[in-house]
N, C-alpha and C positions, 0 to 999 in steps of 0.2 A: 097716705100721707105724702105730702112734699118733702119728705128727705131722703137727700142723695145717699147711697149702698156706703155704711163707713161709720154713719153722723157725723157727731164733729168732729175739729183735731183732737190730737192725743192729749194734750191739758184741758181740755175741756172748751175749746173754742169753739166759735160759730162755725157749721160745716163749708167747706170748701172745695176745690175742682180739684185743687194740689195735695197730694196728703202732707203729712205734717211727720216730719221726721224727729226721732225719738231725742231727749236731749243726749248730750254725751256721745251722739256721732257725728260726727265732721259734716259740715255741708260743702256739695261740690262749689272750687269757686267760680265766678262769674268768669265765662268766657270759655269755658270747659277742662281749663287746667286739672292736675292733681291738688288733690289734697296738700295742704301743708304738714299734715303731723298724719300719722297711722294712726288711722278708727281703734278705738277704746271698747272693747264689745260688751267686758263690765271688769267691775276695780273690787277687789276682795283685798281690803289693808293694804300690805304693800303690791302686791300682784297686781297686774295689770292684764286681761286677757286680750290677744291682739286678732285671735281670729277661732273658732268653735271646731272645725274640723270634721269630716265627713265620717259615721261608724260604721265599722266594717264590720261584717257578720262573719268574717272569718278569725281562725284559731287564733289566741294569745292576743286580739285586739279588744276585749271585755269578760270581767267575770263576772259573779253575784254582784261584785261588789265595787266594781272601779271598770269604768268606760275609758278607751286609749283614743280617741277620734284623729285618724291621719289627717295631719295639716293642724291641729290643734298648736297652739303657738299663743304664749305666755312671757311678760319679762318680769321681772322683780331685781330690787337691787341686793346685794351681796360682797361681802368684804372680797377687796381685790388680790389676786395674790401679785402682780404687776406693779403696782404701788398701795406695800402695804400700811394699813390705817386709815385706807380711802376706799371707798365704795364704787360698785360700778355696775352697771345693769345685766344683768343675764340672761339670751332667751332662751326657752324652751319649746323645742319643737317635738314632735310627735310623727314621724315620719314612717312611711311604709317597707319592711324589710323580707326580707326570702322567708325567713322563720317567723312571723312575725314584727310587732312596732320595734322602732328604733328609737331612741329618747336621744336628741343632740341638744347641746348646753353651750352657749356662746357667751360666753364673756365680751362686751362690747370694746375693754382696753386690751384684748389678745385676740380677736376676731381669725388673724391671718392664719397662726400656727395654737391658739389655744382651743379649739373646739373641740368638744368629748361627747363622745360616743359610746351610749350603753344599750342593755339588753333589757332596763329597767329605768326607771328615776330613782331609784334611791340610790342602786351605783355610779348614777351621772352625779348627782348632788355628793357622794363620799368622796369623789374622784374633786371636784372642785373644792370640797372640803381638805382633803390631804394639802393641795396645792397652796389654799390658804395656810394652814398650818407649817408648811416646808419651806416658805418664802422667808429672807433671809430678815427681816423686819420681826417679822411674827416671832421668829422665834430668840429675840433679843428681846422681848418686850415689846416692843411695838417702838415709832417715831412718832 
């Protein structure tokens, strides 16, 4: 047959010489700049994954059950403890440590001095969690 190694684009269009990039990723713009916005790699409710991360066959980076991929990098929004009653993004990264992942939590309205650092995700998320509930708002009731 005459069709080119691919067939057509991804939605089902007439094949072509260019491939046809997935919806929901950024196209590079015209003239070779950056990106406007940080590629979407997929949206799970409010989660937004910003990048998959590389798996490492070494210890405490996967069990049966749960894959830690270095460089995995996630934002979701999250009550702020900075101003509270207001929301603000959080990411999660997944980084490589001596023993082990390391799970960093960045609040985008405390970037400088609010970044946490755990040994897991759940104690990154109680540590942001505590913060929330400590904040001087929260525990008046809220504004």
């Amino acid at each position: 047959g005459g069709r080119t190694a691919g067939g057509g684009g991804i939605d089902g269009s007439s094949p072509s010489k260019t491939p046809t990039m997935p919806a929901g990723l950024p196209r590079p713009p015209a003239g070779g700049g950056r990106p406007a916005e940080k590629p979407v790699v997929l949206r799970v409710g409010p989660v937004v994954v910003r990048a998959l991360g590389a798996v490492s066959s070494k210890p405490g980076y996967h069990t049966r059950r749960t894959i830690y991929p270095i460089g995995f990098t996630s934002e979701r929004p999250y009550p702020s403890y900075v101003t509270p009653g207001k929301q603000t993004v959080y990411t999660c990264e997944v980084l490589r440590g001596e023993a082990g992942p390391v799970f960093r939590l960045t609040p985008a309205d405390d970037a400088g001095k609010g970044v946490i650092v755990a040994a897991n995700p759940t104690a990154a998320w109680r540590i942001a969690e505590h913060r929330v509930q400590a904040a001087p708002a929260a525990a008046a009731g809220g504004a």
